[in-house]
C-alpha positions in Angstrom: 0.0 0.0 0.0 1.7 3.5 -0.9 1.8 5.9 1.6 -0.5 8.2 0.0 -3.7 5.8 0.2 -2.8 6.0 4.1 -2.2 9.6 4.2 -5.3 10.6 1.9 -7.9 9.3 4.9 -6.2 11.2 7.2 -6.2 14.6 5.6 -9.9 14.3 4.3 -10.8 13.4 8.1 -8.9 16.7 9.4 -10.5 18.7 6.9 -13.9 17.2 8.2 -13.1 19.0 11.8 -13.4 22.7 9.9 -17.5 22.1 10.1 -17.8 20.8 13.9 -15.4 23.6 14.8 -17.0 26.2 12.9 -20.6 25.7 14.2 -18.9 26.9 17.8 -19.4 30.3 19.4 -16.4 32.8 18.7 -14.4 34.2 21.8 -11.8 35.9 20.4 -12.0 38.7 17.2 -8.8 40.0 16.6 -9.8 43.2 14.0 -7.2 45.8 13.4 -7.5 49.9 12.5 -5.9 48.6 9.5 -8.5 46.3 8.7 -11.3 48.8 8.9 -9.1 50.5 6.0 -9.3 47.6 3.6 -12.1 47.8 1.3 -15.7 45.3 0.7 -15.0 44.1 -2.8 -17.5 41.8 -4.0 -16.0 41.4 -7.3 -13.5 38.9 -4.6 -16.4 36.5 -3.9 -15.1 35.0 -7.0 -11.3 33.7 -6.6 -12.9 33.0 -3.0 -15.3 30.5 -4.1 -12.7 29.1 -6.7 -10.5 28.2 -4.1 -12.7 24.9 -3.2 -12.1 24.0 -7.1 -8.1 24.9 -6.4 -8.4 22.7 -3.4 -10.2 19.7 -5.1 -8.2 19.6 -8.5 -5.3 19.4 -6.3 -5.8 15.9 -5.6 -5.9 14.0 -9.1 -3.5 16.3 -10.5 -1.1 15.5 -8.1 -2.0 12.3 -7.1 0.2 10.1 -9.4 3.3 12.8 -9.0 6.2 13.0 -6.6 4.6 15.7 -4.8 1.3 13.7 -3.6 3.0 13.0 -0.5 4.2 15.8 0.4 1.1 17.3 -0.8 -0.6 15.6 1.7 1.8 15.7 4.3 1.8 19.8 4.2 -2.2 19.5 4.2 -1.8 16.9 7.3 0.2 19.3 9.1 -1.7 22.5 8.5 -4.7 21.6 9.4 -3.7 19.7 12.3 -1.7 23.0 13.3 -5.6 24.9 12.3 -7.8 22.7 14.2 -5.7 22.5 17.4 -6.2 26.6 17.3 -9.5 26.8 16.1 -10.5 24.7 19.2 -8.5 26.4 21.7 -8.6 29.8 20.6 -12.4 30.2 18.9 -11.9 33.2 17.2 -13.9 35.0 14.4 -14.9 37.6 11.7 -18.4 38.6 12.6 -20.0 39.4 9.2 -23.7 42.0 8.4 -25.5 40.8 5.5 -25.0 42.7 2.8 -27.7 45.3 1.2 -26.0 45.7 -2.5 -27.9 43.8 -4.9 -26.3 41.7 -7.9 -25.2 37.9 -8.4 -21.9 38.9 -6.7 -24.0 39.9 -3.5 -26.1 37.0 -3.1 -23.0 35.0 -3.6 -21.5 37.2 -0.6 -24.9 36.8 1.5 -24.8 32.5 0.5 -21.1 32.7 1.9 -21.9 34.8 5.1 -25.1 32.2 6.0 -23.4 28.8 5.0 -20.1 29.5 6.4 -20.0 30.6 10.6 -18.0 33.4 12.0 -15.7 31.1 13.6 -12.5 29.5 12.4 -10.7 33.4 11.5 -7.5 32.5 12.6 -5.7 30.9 10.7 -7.2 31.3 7.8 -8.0 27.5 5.7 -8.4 29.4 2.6 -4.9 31.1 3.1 -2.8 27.8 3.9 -4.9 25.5 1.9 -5.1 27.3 -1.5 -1.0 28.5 -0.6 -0.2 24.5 -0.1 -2.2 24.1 -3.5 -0.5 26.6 -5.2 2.8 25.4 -4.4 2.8 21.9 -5.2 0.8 22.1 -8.3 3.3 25.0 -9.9 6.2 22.5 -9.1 4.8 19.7 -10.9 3.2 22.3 -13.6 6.0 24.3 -13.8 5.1 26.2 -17.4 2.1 27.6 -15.5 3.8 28.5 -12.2 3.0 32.3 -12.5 -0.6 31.9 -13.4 -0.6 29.2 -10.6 0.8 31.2 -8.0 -1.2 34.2 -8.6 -4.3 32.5 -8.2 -3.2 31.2 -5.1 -2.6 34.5 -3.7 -5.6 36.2 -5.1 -7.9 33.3 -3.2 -5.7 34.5 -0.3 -6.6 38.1 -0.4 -10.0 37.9 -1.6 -10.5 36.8 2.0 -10.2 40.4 3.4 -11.6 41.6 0.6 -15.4 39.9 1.0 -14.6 40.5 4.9 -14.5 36.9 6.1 -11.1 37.5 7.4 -8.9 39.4 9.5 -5.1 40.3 8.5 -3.8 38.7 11.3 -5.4 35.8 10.2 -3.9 35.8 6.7 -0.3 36.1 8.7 -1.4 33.2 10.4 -2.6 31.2 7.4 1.1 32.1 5.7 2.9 31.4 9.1 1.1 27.7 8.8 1.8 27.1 5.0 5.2 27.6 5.5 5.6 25.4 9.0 3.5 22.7 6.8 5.8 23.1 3.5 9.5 22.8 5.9 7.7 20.1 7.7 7.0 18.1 4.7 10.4 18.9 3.2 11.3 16.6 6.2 10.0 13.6 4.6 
């Protein structure tokens, strides 16, 4: 049995804690002046709702590469590193519907009611679309510009559409690269 049919169970069951976690009461919201100066940009709902197809594609285009285990190794580590803090430190973005109308509203609105204030810090969509990002534009090297950028346009869309914090992007990066040297161990 390769090591990746052991290691994929695992990472699909620690990204199954980010619902259970995120259902919990926030304690902790860690705003900044400087995020009061960062603009609502709906246009932002979009990379931020591409990041679960970033996420997903991941998988089989990865899976029979040399970077599937670290892949999943990174992914293991992160949101082990995620869930231990989301548990101990419940912390939040608390989020007002919003009154604009459009398609790039009500995707805003359906994002604020499916997805609980909880679960801020560190940000899953930071690390996860980050750990994405990098594997994929190793093993797709000719795209690794476009590949990157995407990554870190699903990363700041999150303060754009106001479902995150900038500490919490800090601690998303701060996680992606503990999860990348920890894999780079292996």
């Amino acid at each position: 049995m390769t090591p990746n049919l052991i290691l994929l169970p695992i990472a699909a069951l620690l990204y199954s804690t980010y619902l259970p976690l995120n259902k919990r009461k926030s304690k902790y919201f860690w705003k900044t002046k400087f995020d009061e100066k960062i603009p609502y940009l709906s246009l932002f709902i979009i990379p931020y709702q591409l990041f679960f197809f970033l996420v997903l594609l991941s998988f089989p285009l990865l899976w029979n590469t040399s970077y599937m285990t670290p892949f999943l190794i990174a992914t293991i580590v992160a949101e082990t590193v995620a869930a231990a803090t989301w548990y101990f430190l419940p912390n939040g973005v608390p989020r007002k519907r919003r009154r604009e109308r459009g398609l790039l509203s009500w995707l805003v609105n359906f994002t604020y009611r499916h997805d609980g204030d909880t679960n801020g810090f560190p940000s899953g969509h930071v690390f996860n679309s980050l750990i994405a990002s990098h594997f994929l534009s190793l093993e797709y090297s000719q795209y690794y510009l476009s590949i990157l950028t995407f990554g870190v346009l699903v990363a700041a869309s999150t303060v754009f559409v106001k479902q995150h914090y900038i500490v919490d992007i800090i601690g998303g990066i701060v996680v992606f690269l503990f999860a990348i040297f920890v894999a780079g161990l292996f």
